[in-house]
N, C-alpha and C positions, 0 to 999 in steps of 0.2 A: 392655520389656514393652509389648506393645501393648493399648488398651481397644476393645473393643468399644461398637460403635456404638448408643445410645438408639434402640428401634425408633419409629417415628412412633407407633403405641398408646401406647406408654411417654408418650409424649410430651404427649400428649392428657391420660392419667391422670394425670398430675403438674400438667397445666394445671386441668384442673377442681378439683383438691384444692388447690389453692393458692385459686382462685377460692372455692372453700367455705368453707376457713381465712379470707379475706377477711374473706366478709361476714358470718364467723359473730363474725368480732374488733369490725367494725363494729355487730352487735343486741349484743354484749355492752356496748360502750362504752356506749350509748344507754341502757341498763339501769341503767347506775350513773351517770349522769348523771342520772338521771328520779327513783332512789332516792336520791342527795346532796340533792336537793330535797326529798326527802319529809323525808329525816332532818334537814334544817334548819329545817323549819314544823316537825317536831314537837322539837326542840329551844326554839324560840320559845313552842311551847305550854306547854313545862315549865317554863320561865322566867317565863310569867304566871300558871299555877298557884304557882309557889312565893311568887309577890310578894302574890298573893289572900290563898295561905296567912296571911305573914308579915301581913297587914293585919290580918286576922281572929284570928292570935295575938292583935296588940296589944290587939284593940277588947275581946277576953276577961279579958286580962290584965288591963286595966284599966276595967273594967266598971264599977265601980261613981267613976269619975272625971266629974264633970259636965260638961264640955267634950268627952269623946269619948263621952256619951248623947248631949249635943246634937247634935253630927257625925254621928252616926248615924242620930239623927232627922231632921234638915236628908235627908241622901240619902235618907230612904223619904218625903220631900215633908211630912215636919210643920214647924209654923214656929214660932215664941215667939207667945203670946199677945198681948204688947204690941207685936206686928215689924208693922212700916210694908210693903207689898205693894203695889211699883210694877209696872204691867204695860205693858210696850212693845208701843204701839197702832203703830208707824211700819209695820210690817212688815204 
């Protein structure tokens, strides 16, 4: 059996469609490379909303506990009445 010979057209058309298949393999790869990143910050995100969450359980749950009022208060800048208030002038 003999085959018949790829005419040079043939030839050409098979070169640009490989050429296309290329670089369309290569914006594909790029793509899910740029969205692995996206999906990783927003993986980190979820992971600080959950721990916020879990804070803000406790601080409810235990609301009426005197040590996590005081905690609480300390973070929005109030201090104990009788608290000594050193201020570091070096800086």
């Amino acid at each position: 059996m003999r085959f018949k010979r790829a005419s040079f057209l043939t030839k050409i058309v098979v070169l640009v469609l490989l050429i296309y298949l290329a670089t369309s393999l290569l914006d594909l790869r790029g793509q899910i490379q740029s969205l692995q990143g996206e999906l990783s910050g927003k993986e980190q995100q979820v992971a600080d909303l959950r721990q916020e969450n879990e804070e803000k359980s406790y601080a409810i749950e235990n609301s009426d506990d005197p040590e996590v009022i005081e905690e609480v208060a300390r973070e929005k800048g109030y201090q104990d009445k009788n608290a000594v208030l050193y201020i570091d002038v070096a800086n």
